[in-house]
C-alpha positions as CSV (number, residue, x, y, z in Angstrom):
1,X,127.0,131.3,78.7
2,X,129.9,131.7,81.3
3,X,130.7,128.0,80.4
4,X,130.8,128.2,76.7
5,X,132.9,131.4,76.7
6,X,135.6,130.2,79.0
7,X,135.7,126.9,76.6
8,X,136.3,129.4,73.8
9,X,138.9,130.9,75.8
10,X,140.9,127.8,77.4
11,X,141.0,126.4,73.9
12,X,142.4,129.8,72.4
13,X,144.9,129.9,75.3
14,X,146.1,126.3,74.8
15,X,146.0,126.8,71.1
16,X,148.7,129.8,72.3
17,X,150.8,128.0,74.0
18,X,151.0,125.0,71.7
19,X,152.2,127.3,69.2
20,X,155.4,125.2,68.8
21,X,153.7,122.0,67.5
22,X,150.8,123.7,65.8
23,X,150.8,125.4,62.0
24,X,150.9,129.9,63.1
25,X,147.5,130.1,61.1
26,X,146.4,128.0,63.7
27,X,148.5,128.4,66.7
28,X,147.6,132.7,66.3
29,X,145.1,133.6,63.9
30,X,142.4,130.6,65.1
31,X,143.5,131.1,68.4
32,X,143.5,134.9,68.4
33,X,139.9,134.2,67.0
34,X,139.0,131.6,69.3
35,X,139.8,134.1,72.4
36,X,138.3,137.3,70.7
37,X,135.0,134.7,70.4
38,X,135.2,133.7,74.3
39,X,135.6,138.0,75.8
40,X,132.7,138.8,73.0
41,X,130.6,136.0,74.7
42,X,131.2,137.2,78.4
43,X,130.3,140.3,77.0
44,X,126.9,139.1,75.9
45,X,126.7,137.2,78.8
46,X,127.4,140.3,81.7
47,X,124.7,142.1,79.4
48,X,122.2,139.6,80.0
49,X,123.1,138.7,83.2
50,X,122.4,142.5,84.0
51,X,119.5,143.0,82.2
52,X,121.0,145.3,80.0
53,X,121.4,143.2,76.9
54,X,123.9,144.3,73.7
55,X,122.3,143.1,70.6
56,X,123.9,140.5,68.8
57,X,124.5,142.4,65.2
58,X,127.0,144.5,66.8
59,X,128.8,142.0,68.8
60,X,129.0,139.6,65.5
61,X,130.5,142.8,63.5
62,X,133.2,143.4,66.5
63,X,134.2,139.7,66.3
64,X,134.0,139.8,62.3
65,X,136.3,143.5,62.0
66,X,138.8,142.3,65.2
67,X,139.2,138.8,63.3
68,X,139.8,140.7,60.3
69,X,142.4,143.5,61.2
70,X,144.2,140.6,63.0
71,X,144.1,138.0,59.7
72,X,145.9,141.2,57.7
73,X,148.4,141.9,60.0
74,X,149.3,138.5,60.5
75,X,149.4,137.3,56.9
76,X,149.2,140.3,54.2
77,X,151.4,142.7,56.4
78,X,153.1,141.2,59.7
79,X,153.1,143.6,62.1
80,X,153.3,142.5,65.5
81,X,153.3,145.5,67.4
82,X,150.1,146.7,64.8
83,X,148.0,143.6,65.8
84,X,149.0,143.4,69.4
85,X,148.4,147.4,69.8
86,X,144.6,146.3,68.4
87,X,144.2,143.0,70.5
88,X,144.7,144.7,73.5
89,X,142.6,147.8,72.6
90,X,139.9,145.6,71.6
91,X,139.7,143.9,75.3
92,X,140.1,146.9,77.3
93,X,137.0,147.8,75.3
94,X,135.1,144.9,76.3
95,X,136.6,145.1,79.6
96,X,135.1,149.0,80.2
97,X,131.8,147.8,78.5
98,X,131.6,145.1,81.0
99,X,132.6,147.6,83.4
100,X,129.4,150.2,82.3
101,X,127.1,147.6,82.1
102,X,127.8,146.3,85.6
103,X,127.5,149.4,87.2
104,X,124.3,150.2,85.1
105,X,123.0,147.4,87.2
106,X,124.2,148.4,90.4
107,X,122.2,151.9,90.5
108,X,119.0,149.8,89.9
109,X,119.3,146.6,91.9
110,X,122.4,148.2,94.6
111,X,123.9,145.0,95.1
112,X,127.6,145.4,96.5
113,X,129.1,142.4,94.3
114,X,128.5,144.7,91.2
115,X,130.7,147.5,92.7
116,X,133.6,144.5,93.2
117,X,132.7,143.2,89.5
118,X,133.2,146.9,88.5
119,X,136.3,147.4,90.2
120,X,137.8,144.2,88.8
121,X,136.3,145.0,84.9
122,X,137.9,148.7,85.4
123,X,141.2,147.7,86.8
124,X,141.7,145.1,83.5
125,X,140.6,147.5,81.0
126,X,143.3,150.1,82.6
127,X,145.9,148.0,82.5
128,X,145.0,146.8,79.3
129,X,145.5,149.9,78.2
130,X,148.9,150.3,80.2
131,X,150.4,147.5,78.1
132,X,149.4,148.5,74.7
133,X,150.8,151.7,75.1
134,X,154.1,150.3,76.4
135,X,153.9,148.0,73.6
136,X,154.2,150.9,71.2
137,X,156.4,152.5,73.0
138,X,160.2,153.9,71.7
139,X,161.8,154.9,74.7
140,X,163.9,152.4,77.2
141,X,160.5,151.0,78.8
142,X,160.1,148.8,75.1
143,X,163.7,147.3,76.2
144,X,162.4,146.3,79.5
145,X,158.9,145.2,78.1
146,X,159.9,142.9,75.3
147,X,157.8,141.2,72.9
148,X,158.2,138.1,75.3
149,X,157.9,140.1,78.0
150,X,154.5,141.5,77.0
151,X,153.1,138.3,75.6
152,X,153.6,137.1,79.4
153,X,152.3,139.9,80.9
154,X,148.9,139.7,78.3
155,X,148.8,135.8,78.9
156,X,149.0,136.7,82.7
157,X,146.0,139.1,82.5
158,X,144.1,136.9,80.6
159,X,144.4,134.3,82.6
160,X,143.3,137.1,86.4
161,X,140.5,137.8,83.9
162,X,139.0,134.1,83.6
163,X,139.4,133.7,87.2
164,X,138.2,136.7,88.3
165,X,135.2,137.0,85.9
166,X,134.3,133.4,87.1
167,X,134.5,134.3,90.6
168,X,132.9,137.9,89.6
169,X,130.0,135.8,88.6
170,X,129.7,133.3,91.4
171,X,129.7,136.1,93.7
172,X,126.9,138.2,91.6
173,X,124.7,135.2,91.2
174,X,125.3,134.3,94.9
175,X,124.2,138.2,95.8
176,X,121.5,137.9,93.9
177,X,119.7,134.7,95.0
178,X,120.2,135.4,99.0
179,X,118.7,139.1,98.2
180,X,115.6,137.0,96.3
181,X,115.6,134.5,99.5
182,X,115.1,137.7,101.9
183,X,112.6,139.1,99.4
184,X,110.4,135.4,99.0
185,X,110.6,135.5,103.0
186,X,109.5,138.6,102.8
187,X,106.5,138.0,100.6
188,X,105.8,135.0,102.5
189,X,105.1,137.2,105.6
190,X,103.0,139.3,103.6
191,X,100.8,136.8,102.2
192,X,100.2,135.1,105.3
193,X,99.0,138.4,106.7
194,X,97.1,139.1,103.9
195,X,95.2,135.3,104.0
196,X,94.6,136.3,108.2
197,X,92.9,140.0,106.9
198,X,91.5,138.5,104.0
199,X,89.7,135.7,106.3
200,X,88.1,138.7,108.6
201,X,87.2,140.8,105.6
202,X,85.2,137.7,104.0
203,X,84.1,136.3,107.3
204,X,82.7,139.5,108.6
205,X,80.0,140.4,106.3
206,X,79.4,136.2,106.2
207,X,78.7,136.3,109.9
208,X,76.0,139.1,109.1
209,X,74.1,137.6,106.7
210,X,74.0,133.9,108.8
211,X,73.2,135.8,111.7
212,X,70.6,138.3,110.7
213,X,69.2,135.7,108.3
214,X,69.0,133.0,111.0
215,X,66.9,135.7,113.1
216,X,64.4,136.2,110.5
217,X,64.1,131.8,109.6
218,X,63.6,131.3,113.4
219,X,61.5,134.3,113.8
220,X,63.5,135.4,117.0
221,X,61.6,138.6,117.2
222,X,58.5,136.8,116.7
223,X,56.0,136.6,113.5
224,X,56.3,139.9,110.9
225,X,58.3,141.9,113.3
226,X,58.9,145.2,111.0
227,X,62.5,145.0,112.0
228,X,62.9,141.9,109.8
229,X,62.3,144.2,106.7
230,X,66.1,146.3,107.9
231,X,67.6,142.8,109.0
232,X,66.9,142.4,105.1
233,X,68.4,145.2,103.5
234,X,71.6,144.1,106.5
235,X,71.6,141.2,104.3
236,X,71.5,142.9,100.9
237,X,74.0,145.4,102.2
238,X,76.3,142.7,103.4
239,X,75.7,140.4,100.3
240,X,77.0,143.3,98.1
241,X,80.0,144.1,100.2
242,X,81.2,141.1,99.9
243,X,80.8,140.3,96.2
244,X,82.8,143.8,95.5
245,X,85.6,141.7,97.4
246,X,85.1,139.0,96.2
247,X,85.6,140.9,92.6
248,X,88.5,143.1,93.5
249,X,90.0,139.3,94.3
250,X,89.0,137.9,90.7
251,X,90.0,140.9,89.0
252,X,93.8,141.0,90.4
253,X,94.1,137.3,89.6
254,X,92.9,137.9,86.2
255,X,95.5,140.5,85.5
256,X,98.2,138.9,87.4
257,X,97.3,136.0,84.8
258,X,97.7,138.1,82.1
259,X,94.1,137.3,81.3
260,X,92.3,141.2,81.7
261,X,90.4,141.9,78.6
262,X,88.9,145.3,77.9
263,X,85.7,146.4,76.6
264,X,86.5,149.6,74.9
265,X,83.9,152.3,74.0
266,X,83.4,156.1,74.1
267,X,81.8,157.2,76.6
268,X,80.7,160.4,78.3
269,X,83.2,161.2,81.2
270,X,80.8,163.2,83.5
271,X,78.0,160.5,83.1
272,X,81.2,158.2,84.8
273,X,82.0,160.7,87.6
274,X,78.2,161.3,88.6
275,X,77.7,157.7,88.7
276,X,80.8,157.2,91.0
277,X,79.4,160.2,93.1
278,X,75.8,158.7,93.7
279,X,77.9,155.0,94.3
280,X,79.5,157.0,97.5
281,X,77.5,159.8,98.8
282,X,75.9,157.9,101.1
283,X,79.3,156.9,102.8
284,X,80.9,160.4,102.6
285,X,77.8,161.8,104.1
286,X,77.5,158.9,106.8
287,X,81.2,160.4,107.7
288,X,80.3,163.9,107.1
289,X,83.1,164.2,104.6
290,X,82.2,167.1,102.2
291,X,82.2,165.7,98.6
292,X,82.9,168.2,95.2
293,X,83.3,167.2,91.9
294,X,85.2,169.3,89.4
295,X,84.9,168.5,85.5
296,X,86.6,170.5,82.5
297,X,83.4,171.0,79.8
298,X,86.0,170.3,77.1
299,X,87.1,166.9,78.6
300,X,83.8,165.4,77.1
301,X,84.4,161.8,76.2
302,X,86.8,159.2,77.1
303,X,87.7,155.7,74.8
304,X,88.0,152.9,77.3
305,X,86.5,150.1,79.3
306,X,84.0,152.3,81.0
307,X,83.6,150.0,83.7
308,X,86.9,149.3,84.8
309,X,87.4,153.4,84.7
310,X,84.8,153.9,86.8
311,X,86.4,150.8,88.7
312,X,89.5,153.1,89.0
313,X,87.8,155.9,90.3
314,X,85.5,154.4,92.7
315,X,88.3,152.6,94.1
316,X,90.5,155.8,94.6
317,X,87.5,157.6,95.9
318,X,86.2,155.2,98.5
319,X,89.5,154.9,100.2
320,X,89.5,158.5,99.9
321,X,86.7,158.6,102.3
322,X,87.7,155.6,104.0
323,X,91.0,157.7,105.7
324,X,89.2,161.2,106.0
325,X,87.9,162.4,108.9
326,X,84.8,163.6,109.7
327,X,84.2,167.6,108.9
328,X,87.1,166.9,105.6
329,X,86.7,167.0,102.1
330,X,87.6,164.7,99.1
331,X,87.5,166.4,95.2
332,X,87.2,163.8,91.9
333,X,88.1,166.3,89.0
334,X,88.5,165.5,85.7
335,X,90.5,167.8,83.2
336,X,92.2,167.6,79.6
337,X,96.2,167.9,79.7
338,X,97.9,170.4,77.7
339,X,98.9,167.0,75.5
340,X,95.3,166.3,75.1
341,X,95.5,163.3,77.7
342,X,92.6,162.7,80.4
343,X,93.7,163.8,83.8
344,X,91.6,162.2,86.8
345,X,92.0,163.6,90.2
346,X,91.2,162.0,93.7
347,X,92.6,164.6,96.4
348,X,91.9,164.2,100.2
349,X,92.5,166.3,103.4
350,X,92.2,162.8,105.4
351,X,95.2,161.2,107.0
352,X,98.2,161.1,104.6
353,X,101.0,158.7,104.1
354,X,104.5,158.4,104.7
355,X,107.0,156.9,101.9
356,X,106.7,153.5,103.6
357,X,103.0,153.6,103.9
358,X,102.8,154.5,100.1
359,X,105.2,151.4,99.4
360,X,102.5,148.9,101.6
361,X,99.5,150.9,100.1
362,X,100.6,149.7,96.5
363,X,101.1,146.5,97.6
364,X,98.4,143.5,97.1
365,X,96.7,142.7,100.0
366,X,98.8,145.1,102.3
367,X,97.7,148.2,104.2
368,X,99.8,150.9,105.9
369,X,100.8,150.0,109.5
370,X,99.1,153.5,111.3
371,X,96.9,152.3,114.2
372,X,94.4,154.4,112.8
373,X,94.1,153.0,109.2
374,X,94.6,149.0,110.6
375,X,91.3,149.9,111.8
376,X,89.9,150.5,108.6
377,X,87.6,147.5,106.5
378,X,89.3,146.4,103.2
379,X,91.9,143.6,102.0
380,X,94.4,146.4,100.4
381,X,93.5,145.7,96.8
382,X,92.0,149.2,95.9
383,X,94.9,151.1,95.1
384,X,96.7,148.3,93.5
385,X,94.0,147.5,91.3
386,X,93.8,150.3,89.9
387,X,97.0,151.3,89.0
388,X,96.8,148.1,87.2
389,X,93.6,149.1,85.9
390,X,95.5,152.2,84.8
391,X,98.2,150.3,83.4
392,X,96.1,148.3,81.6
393,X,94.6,151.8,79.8
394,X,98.1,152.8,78.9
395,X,97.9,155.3,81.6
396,X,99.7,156.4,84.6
397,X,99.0,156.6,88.8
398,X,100.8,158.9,90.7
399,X,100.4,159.4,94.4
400,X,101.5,162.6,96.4
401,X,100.6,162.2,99.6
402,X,101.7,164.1,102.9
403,X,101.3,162.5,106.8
404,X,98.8,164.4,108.1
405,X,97.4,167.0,105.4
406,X,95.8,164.2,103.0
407,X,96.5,162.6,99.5
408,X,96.5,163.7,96.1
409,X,96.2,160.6,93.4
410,X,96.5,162.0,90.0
411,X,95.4,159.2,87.3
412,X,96.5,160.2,83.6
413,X,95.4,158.3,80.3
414,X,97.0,159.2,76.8
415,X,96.1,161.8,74.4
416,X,94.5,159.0,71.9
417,X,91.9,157.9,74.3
418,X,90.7,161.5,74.9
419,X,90.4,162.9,72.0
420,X,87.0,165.1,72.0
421,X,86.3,164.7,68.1
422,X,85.6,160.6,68.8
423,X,81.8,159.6,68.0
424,X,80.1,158.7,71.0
């Protein structure tokens, strides 16, 4: 778009300055036209470039009105200092949009050419204003600034504003690809340490069943040995483990795909959190972690894939166990907003996380960098599934979490999925 607005401009501009050999319907209305067409697309084109696009209906009705004005004060009523008052309004407008929009960006992305880009947008638009007030002026200054004088000094501006805008963008675009170079490095690194912990997630319950399956074929211990029958359940246990990982893996890639479908129902809420309460009170009381549930009556029944909500919660409460220490305590509660939405509550009094280790928690395939959570089995897709899990539900994950006193995740679905009249 930066291409086809400075062609509208440099055609304009030439148009201008061939005034002498051209017709003045050409030489200043097209031309006036022409130009007011090339700032309305750099306009569009800053917006888009931003991610904070204006939609087109009003840019089309700027062009139509400026277009307008200037055709009347150029051919009904002449008024050069009317029209040049509103061409120069008109671009210090789109040069403090331009302005707004770029510094819009900046706050989200905080990339330093946007604050240069900002600087340049706000200087024009200032002394855009400058001139048309000295063009309207009465006192000695109009004497100094005459209609020549002005013309020069707009062509002048015009002409910093191509150049710098083109150079604005260069350095923008420039910005912005070495930032996504440091950020593809960056997920480079982490997918290579995820494939190296993904290997020893997968290959460790592997190496169990070959090994304790091997035992039993060769008969190591000799013929019926009753320790065969726990080397068995080793091999269930291990079989299952690794086909949860194996799922969590299939499930992200279906989502990152776009591809996640939902069975919805109604179902019965407490039904969900006693079934994610038998699923891990064997583990909390293998690490002595007290477990308590806590479920509003009225928060009866929930519309949803019941599945991938229990998903959710079994997810949130394993690693829940997973990084709280023996003699601690982990509460699933379940409660209706004052909205009527479905709150979901996994808090902790394990380990806690910092801001950072939040950031590498959320994070596919990444876990936090404390010594004593590296320690810990998993490939980092529980909390990451699901929040998209929770996305998927139209809901929301928030994590409040505090090194050293444990971790509150509060999981919240909207009020048109709980509603407690629903048939079951």
């Amino acid at each position: 778009m930066i291409a086809l607005s400075n062609s509208f401009l440099f055609v304009g501009f030439l148009m201008i300055l061939l005034r002498g050999n051209l017709h003045p319907v050409i030489s200043f209305v097209a031309a006036n036209i022409l130009v007011c067409i090339g700032y309305t697309l750099i306009l569009a084109g800053i917006g888009k470039l931003c991610g904070k696009e204006i939609a087109w209906k009003w840019l089309v009705l700027s062009c139509v009105v400026y277009s307008l004005e200037f055709a009347y004060f150029f051919l009904v009523d002449d008024s050069f200092k009317v029209r040049l008052f509103f061409y120069l309004v008109y671009y210090a407008a789109v040069m403090m949009a331009s302005m707004w929009i770029v510094i819009h960006a900046y706050r989200r992305i905080r990339l330093l050419s946007h604050l240069v880009a900002a600087l340049f947008f706000g200087l024009l638009s200032l002394s855009f204003l400058v001139i048309a007030v000295l063009s309207q002026s009465q006192s000695g200054v109009t004497q100094i600034m005459s209609p020549s004088a002005i013309n020069a000094a707009v062509v002048l501006e015009q002409t910093i504003f191509v150049v710098g805008w083109t150079f604005a963008f260069t350095l923008i675009v420039s910005e912005r690809l070495s930032a996504e170079r440091l950020r593809a490095e960056a997920t480079s690194r982490e997918k290579s340490d995820a494939l190296a912990n993904m290997s020893h997630e997968l290959r460790t319950p592997l190496n169990a069943i070959i090994g304790f399956a091997d035992v039993i074929d060769k008969e190591a211990l000799g013929a019926n040995h009753p320790r065969y029958r726990e080397y068995v359940q080793d091999i269930l246990a291990s079989g299952r483990h690794l086909l949860l990982l194996i799922e969590d893996i299939l499930d992200i890639s279906k989502i990152e795909a776009g591809k996640l479908e939902l069975d919805e129902t109604t179902f019965p809420v407490s039904s969900t959190i006693e079934i994610v309460h038998t699923m891990v009170m064997l583990k909390a009381a293998t690490k002595k972690v007290d477990m308590v549930l806590e479920i509003d009556r009225h928060f009866d029944r929930m519309r949803g894939d019941e599945r991938r909500v229990r998903q959710i919660l079994l997810n949130l409460v394993t690693n829940a166990i997973k990084f709280t220490p023996a003699g601690g305590r982990v509460t699933l509660s379940a409660r209706l907003a004052p909205d009527g939405g479905g709150v979901f509550t996994v808090a902790d009094t394990g380990i806690g996380m910092d801001e950072a280790g939040q950031r590498r928690a959320l994070t596919k395939y990444c876990q936090v960098t404390d010594s004593s959570i590296r320690q810990q089995e998993g490939i980092g897709l529980g909390l990451p599934l699901a929040v998209a899990l929770t996305l998927a539900h139209g809901g929301d994950l928030k994590i409040d979490s505090i090194p050293g006193k444990g971790t509150t995740i509060t999981v919240t679905f909207p009020a048109e999925r709980c509603r407690q009249e629903m048939p079951a």
